[in-house]
Backbone and ligand atoms as CSV (ligand in chain L), in Angstrom:
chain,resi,resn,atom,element,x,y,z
A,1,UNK,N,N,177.751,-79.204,55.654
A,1,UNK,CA,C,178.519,-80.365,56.084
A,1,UNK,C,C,177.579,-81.291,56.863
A,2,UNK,N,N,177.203,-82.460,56.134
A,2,UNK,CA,C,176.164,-83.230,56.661
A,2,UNK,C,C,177.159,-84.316,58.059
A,3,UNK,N,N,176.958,-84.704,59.069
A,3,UNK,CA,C,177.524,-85.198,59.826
A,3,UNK,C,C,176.651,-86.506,59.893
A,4,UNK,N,N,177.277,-87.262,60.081
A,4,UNK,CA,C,176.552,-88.812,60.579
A,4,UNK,C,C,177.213,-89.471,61.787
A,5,UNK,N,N,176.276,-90.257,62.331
A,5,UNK,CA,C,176.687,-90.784,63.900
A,5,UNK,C,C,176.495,-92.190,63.917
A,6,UNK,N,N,177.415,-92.795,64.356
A,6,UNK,CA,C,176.713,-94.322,64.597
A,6,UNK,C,C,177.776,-95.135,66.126
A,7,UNK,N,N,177.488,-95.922,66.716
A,7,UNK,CA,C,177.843,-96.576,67.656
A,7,UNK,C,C,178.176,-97.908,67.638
A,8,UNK,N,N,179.486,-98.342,68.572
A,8,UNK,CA,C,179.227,-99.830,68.683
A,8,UNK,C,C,180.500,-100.376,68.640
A,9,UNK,N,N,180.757,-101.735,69.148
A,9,UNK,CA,C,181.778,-102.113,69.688
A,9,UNK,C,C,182.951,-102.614,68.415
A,10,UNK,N,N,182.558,-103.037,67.204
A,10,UNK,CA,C,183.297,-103.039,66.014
A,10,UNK,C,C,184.799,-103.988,66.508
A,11,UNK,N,N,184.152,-104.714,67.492
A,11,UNK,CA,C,185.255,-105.735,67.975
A,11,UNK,C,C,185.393,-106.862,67.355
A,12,UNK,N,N,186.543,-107.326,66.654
A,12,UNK,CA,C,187.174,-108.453,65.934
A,12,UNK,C,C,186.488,-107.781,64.484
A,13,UNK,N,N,186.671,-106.746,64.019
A,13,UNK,CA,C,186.264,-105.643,62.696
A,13,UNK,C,C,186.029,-106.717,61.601
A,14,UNK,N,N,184.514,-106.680,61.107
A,14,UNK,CA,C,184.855,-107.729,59.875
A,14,UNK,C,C,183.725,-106.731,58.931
A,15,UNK,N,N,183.657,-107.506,58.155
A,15,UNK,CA,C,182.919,-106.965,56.963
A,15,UNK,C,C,181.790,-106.477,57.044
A,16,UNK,N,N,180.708,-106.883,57.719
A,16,UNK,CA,C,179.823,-106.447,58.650
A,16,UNK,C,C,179.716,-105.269,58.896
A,17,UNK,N,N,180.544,-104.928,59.742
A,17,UNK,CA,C,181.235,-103.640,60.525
A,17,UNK,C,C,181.528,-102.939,58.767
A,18,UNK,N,N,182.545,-102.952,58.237
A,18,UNK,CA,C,182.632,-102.129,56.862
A,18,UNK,C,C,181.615,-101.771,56.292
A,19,UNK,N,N,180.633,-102.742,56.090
A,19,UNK,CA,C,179.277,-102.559,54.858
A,19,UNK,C,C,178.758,-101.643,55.730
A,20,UNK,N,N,178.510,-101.267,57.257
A,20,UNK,CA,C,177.656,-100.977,57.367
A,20,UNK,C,C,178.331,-99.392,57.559
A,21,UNK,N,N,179.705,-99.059,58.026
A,21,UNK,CA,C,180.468,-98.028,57.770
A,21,UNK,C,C,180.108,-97.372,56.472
A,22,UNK,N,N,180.492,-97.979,55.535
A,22,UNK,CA,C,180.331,-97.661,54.015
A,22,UNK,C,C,179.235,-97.105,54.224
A,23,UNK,N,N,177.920,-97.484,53.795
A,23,UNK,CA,C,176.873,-97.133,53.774
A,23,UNK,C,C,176.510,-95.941,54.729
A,24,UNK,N,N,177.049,-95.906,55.831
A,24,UNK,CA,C,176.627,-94.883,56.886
A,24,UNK,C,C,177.777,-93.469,56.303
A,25,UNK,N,N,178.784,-93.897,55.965
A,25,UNK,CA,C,179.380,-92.968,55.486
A,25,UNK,C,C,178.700,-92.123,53.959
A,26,UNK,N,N,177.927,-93.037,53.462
A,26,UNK,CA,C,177.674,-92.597,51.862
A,26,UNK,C,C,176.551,-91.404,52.491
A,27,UNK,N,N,175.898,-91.462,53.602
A,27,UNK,CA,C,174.803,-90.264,53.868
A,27,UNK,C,C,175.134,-88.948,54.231
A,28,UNK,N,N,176.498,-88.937,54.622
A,28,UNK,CA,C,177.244,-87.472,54.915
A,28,UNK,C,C,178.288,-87.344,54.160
A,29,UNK,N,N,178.863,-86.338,54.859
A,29,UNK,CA,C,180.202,-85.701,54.563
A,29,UNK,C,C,181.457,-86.277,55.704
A,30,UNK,N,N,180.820,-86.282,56.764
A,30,UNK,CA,C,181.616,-86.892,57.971
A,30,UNK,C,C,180.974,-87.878,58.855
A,31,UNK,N,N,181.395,-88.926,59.296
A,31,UNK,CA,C,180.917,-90.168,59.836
A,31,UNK,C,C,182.029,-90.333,61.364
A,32,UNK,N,N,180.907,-90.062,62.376
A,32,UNK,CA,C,181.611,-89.819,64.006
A,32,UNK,C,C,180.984,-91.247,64.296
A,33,UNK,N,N,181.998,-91.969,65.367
A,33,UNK,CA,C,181.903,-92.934,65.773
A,33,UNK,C,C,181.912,-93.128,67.465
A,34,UNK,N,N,180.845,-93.735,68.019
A,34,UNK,CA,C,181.279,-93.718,69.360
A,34,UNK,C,C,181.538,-95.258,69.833
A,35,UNK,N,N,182.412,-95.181,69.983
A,35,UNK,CA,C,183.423,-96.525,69.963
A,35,UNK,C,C,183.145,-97.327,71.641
A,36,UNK,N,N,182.181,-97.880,71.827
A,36,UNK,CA,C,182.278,-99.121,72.843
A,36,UNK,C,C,183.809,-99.035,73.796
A,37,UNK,N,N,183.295,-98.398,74.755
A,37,UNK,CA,C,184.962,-98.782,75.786
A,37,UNK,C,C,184.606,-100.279,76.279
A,38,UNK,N,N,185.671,-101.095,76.629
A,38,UNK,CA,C,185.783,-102.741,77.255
A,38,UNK,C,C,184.260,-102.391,78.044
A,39,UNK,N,N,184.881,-102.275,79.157
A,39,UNK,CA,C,183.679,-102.109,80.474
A,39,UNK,C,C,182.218,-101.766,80.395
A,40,UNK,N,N,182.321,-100.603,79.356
A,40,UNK,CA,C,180.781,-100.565,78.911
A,40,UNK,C,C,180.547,-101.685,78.329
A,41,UNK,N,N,181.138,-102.178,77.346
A,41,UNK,CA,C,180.731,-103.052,76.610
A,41,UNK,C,C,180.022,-104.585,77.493
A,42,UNK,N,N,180.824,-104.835,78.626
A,42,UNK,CA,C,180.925,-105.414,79.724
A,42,UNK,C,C,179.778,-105.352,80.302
A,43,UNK,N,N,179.876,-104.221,81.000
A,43,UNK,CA,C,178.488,-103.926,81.770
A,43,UNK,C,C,177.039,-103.622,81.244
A,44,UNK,N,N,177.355,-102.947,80.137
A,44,UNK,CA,C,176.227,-102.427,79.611
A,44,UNK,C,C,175.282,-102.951,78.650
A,45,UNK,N,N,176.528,-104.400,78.241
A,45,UNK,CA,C,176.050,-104.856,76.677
A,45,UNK,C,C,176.358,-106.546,77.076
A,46,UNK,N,N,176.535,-106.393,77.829
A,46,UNK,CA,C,177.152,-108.105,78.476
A,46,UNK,C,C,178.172,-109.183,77.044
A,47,UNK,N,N,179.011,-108.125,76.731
A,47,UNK,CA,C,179.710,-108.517,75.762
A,47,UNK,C,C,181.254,-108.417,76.136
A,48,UNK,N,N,181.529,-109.783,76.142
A,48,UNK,CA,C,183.339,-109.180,76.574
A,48,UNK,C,C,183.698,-109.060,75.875
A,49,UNK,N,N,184.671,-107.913,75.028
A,49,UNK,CA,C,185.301,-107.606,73.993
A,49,UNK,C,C,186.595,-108.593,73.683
A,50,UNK,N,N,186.920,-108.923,72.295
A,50,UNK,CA,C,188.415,-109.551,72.502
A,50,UNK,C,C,189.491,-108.913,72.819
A,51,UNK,N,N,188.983,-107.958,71.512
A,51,UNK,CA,C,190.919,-106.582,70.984
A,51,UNK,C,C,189.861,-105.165,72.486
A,52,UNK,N,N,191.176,-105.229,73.206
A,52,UNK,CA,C,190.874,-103.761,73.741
A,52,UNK,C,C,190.296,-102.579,73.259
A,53,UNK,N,N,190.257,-101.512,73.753
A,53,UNK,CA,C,189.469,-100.026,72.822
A,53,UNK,C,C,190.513,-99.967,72.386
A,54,UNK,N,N,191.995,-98.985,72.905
A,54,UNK,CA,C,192.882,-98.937,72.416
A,54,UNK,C,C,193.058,-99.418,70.982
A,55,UNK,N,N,193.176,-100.585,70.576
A,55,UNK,CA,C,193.397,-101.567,69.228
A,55,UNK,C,C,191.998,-101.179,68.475
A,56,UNK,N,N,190.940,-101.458,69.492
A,56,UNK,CA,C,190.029,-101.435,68.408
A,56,UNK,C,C,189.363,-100.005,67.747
A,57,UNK,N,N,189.869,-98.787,68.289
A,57,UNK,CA,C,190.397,-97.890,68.214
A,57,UNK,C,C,191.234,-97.360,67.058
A,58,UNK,N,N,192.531,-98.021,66.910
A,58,UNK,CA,C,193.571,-98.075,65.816
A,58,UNK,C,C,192.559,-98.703,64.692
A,59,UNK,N,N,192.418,-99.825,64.575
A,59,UNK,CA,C,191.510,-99.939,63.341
A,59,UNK,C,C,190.826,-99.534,63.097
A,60,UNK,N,N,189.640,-98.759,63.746
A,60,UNK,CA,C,188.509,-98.478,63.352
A,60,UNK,C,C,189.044,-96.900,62.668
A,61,UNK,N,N,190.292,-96.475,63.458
A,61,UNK,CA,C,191.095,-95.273,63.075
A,61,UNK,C,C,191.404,-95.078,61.256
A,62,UNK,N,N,191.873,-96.783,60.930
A,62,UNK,CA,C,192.636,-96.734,59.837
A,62,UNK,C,C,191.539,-96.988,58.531
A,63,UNK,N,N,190.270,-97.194,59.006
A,63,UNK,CA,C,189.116,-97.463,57.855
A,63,UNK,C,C,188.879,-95.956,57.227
A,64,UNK,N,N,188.910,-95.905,55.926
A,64,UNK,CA,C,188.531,-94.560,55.099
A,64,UNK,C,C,187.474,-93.827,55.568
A,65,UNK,N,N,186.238,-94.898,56.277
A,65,UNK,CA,C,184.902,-94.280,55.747
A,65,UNK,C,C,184.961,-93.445,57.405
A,66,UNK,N,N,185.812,-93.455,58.609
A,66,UNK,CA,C,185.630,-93.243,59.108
A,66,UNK,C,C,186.558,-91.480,59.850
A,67,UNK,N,N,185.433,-90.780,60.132
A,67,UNK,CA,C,186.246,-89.399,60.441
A,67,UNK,C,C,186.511,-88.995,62.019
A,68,UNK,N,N,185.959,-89.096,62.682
A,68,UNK,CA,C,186.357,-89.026,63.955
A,68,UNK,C,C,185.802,-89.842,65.020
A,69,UNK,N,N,186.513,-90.229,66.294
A,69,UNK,CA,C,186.007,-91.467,66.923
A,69,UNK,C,C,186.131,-91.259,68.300
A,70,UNK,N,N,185.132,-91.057,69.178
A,70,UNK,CA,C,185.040,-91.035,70.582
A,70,UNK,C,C,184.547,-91.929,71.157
A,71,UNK,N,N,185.054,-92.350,72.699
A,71,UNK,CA,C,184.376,-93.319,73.450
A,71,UNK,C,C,182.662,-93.424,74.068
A,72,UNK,N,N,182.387,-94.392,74.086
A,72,UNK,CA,C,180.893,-94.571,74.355
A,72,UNK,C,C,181.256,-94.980,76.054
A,73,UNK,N,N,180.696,-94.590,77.269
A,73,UNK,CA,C,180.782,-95.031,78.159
A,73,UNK,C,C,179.810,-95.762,78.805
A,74,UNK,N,N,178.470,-94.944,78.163
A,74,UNK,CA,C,176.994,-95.661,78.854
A,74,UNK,C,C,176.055,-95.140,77.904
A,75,UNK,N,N,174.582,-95.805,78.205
A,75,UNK,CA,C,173.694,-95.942,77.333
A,75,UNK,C,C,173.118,-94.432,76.926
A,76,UNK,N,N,173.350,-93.423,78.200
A,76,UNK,CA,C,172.661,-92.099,77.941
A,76,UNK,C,C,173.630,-90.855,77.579
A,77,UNK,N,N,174.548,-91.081,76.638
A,77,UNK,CA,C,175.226,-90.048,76.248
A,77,UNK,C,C,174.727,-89.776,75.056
A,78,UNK,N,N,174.105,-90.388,73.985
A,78,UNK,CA,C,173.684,-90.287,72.739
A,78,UNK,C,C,173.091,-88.310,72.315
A,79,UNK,N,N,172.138,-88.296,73.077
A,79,UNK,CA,C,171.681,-86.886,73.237
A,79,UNK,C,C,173.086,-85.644,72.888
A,80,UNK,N,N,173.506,-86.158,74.100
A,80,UNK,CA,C,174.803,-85.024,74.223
A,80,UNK,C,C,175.352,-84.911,73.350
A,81,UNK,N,N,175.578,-86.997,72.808
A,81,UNK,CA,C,176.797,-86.297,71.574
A,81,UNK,C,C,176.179,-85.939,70.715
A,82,UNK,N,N,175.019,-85.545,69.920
A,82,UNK,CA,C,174.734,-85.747,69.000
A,82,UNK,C,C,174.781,-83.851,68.896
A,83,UNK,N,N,174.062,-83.394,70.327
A,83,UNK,CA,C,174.100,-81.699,70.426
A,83,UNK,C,C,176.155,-81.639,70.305
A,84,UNK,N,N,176.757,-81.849,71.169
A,84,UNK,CA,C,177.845,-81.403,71.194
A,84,UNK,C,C,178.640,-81.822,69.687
A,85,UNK,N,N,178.451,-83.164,68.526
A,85,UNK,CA,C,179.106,-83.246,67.457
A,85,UNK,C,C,178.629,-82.527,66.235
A,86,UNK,N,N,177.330,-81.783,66.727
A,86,UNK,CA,C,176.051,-81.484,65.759
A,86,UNK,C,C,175.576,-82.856,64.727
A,87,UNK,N,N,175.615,-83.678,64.985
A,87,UNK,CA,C,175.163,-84.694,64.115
A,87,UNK,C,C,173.955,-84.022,63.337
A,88,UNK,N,N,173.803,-84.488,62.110
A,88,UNK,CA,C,172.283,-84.594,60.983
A,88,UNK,C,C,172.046,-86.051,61.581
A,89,UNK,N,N,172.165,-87.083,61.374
A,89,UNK,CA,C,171.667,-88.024,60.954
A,89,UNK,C,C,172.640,-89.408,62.202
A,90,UNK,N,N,171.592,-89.906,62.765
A,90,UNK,CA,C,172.575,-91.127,63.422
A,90,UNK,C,C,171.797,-92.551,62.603
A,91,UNK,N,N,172.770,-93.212,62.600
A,91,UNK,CA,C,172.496,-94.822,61.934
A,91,UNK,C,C,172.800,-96.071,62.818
A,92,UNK,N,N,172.060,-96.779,62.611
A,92,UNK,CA,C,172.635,-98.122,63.363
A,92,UNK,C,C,172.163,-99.180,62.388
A,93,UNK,N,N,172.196,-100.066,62.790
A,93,UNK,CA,C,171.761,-101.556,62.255
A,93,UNK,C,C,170.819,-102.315,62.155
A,94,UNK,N,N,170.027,-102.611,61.541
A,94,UNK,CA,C,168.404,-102.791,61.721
A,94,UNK,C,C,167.923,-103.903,62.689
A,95,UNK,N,N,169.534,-104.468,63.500
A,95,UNK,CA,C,168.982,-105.093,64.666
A,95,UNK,C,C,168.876,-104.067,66.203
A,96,UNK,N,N,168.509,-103.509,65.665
A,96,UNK,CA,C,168.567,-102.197,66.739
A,96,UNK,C,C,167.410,-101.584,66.053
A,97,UNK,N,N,166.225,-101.472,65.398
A,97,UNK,CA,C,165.209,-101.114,64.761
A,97,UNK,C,C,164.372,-100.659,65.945
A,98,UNK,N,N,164.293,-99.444,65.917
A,98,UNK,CA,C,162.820,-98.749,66.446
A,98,UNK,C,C,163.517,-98.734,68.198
A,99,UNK,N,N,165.129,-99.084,68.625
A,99,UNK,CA,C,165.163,-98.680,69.749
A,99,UNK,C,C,165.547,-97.324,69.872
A,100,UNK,N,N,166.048,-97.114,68.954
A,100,UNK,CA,C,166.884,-95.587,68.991
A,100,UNK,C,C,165.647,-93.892,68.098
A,101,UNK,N,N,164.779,-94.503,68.314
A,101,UNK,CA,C,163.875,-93.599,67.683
A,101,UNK,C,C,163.492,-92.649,69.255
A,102,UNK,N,N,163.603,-92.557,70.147
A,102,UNK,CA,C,163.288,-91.185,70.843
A,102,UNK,C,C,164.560,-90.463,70.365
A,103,UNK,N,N,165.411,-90.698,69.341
A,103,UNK,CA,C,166.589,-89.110,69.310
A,103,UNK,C,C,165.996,-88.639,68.082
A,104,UNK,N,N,164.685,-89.409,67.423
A,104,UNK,CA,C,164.511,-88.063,66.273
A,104,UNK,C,C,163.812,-87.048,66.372
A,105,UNK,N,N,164.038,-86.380,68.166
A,105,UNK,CA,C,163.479,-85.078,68.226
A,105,UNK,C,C,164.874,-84.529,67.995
A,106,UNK,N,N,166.169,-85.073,67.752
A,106,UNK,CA,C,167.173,-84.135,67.791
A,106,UNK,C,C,167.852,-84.763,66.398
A,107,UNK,N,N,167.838,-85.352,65.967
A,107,UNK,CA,C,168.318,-85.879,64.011
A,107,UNK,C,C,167.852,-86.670,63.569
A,108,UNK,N,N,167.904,-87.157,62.310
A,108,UNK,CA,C,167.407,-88.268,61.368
A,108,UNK,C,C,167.996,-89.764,61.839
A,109,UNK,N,N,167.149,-90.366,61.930
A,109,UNK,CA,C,167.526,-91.659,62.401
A,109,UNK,C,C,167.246,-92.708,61.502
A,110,UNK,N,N,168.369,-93.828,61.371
A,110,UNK,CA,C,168.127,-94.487,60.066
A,110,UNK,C,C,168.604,-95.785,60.415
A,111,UNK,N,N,168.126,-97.117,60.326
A,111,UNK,CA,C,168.561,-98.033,60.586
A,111,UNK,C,C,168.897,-98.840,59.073
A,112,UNK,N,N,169.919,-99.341,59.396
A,112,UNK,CA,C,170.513,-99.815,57.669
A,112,UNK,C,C,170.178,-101.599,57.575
A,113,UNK,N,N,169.963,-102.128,56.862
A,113,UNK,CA,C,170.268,-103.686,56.894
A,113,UNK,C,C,171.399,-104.046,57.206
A,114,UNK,N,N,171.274,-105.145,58.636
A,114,UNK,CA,C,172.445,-105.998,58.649
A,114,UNK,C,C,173.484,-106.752,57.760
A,115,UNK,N,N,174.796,-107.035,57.422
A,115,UNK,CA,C,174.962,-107.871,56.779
A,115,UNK,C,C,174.723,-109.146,57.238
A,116,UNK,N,N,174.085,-110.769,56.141
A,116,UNK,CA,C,174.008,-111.628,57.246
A,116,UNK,C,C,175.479,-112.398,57.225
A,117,UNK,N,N,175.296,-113.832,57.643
A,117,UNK,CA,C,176.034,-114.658,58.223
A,117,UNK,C,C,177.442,-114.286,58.749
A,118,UNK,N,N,177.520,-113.265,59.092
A,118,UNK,CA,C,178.663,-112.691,59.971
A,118,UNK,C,C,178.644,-112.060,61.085
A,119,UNK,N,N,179.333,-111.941,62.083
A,119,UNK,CA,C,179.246,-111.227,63.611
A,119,UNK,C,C,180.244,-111.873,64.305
A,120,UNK,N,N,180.336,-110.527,65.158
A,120,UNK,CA,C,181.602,-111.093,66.014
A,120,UNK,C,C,181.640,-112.154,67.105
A,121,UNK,N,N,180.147,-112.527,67.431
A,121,UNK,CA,C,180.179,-113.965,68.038
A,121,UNK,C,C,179.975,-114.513,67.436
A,122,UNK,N,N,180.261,-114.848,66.344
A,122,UNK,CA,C,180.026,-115.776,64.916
A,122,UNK,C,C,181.566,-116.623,65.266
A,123,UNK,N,N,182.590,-115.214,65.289
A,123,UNK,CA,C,184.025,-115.233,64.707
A,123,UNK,C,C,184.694,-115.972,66.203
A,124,UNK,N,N,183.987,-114.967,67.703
A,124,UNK,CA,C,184.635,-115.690,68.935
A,124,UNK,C,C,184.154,-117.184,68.633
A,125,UNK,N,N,182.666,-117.547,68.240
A,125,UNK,CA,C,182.713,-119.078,68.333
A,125,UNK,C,C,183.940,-120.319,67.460
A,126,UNK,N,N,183.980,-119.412,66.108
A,126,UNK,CA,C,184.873,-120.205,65.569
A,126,UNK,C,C,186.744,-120.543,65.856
A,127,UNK,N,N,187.049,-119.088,66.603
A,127,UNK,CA,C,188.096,-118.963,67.200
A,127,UNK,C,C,188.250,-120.350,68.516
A,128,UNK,N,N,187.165,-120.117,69.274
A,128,UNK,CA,C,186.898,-121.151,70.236
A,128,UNK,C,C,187.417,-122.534,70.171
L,1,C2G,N1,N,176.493,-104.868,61.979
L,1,C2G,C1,C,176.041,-105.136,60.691
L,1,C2G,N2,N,176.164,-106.387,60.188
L,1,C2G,C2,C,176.731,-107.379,60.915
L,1,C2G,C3,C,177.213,-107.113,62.212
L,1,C2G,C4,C,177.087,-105.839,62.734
L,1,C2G,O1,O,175.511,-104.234,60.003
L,1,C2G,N3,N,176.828,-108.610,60.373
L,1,C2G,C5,C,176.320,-103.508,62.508
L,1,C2G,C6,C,175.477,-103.477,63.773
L,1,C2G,O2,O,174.090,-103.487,63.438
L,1,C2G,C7,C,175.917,-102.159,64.407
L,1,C2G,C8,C,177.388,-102.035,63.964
L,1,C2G,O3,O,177.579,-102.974,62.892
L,1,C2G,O4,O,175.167,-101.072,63.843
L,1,C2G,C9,C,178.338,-102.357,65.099
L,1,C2G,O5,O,178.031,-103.646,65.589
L,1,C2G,P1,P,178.583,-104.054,67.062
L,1,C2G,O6,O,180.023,-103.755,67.125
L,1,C2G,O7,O,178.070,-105.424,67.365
L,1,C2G,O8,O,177.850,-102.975,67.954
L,1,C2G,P2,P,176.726,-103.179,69.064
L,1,C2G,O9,O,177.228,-104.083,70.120
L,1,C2G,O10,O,175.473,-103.480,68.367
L,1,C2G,O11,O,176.735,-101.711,69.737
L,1,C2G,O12,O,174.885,-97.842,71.695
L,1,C2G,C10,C,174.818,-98.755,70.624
L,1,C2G,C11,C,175.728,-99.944,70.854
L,1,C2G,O13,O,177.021,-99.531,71.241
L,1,C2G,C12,C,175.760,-100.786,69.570
């Protein structure tokens, strides 16, 4: 049972967020998510979220590619979860390239291509 890991706030969920689900899902069997709480997101990422965890939570709940989903609180839990979910393999987004490489003493690390002209401050600006 290959496990995959990936992170991130998946706030105002757009296609973006899917392609890169999809794809992260096609490398395992199960795809764990650590889901951006508000405040981290806040503090840690200087991003104010729109939709709460809660909501963003429920959706990220109702996407196929996705199997189980825990909160992210701060930058140094990655380790833990990866021993405590047994992850194979964590993924992120290739705008995140080469930051997340001290965890491949503990799994495969893979950064995927972004999708372009989309993001969720793409979507807050146009909402604006
Ligand atoms: N993403 C993508 N294409 C886009 C937008 C986002 O592939 N057009 C990817 C990002 O690269 C990331 C994932 O979708 O891998 C989630 O993006 P965000 O919700 O913006 O997450 P982020 O704020 O980057 O949080 O500890 C890691 C952080 O929590 C990552």
């Amino acid at each position: 049972m290959i496990r995959v890991l990936t992170y991130g706030n998946f706030d105002l969920f757009h296609v973006g967020h899917v392609r890169l689900l999809e794809r992260a899902s096609l490398l395992g069997d199960e795809l764990y998510i650590g889901l951006s709480t508000d405040e981290f997101s806040f503090k840690g990422k200087s991003k104010e979220t729109i939709i709460p965890y809660n909501q963003r939570y429920e959706v990220l709940k109702s996407c196929r590619y996705v199997t189980e989903i825990f909160p992210e609180f701060h930058w140094n839990q990655k380790i833990r979860d990866i021993q405590y979910y047994n992850i194979d393999i964590f993924v992120m987004g290739d705008d995140w390239r080469g930051k997340f490489d001290f965890l491949k003493e503990h799994c495969e690390v893979i950064y995927l291509s972004r999708t372009p002209d989309i993001s969720t401050t793409y979507l807050k600006d146009i909402l604006k």
